[in-house]
PLY file of the C-alpha trace (Angstrom):
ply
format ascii 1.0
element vertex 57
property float x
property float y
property float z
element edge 56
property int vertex1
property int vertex2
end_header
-3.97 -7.96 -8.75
-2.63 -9.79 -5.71
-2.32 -13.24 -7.71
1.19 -15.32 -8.20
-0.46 -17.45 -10.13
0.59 -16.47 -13.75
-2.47 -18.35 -15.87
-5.21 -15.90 -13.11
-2.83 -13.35 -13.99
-2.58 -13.55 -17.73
-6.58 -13.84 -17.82
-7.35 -10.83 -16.06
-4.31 -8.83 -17.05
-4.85 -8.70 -21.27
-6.17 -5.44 -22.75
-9.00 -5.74 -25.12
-9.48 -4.01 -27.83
-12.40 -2.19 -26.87
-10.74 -1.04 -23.32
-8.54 0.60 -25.49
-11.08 2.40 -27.69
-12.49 3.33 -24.45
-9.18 4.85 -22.90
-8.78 6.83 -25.80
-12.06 8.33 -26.48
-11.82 8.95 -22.44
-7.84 10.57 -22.93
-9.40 12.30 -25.81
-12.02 13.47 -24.38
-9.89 14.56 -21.43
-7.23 16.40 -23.33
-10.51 18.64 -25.15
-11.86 19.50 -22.11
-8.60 20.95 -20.89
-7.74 22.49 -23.81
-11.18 24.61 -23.63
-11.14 25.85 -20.02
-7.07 26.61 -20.75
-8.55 28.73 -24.26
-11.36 29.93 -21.69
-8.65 31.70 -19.61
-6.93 33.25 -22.27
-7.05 32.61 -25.96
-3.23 32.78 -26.74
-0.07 31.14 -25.46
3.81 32.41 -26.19
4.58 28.54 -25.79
4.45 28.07 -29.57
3.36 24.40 -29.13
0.21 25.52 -26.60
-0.77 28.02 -29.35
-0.68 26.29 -31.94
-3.35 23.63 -30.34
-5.58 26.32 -28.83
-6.46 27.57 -32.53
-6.86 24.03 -33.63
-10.96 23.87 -34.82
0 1
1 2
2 3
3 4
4 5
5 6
6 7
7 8
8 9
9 10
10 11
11 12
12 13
13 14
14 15
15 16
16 17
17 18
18 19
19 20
20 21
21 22
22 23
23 24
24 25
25 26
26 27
27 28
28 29
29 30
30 31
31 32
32 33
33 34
34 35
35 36
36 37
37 38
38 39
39 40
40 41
41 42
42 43
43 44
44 45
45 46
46 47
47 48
48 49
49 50
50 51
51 52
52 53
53 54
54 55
55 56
């Protein structure tokens, strides 16, 4: 943030609660996508853990 002030840099450094909703819904949203285009290649996975989230609904 370029400040050494620590009051500027508590102010503008605190996470809200709604940039968190926000980066989740985004990491979500994310993590979806990806899992789609990786089904859209192939529907199946022999890494257990990869399957197992490609069938999820």
């Amino acid at each position: 943030m370029g400040h050494e002030d620590s009051p500027v840099q508590a102010r503008y450094s605190h996470v809200t609660p709604e940039m968190r909703r926000r980066l989740m819904q985004g990491l979500t949203e994310q993590r979806q996508e990806a899992l789609d285009a990786r089904r859209a290649l192939s529907p199946g996975s022999s890494v257990a853990a990869l399957d197992a989230l490609l069938f999820k609904p």
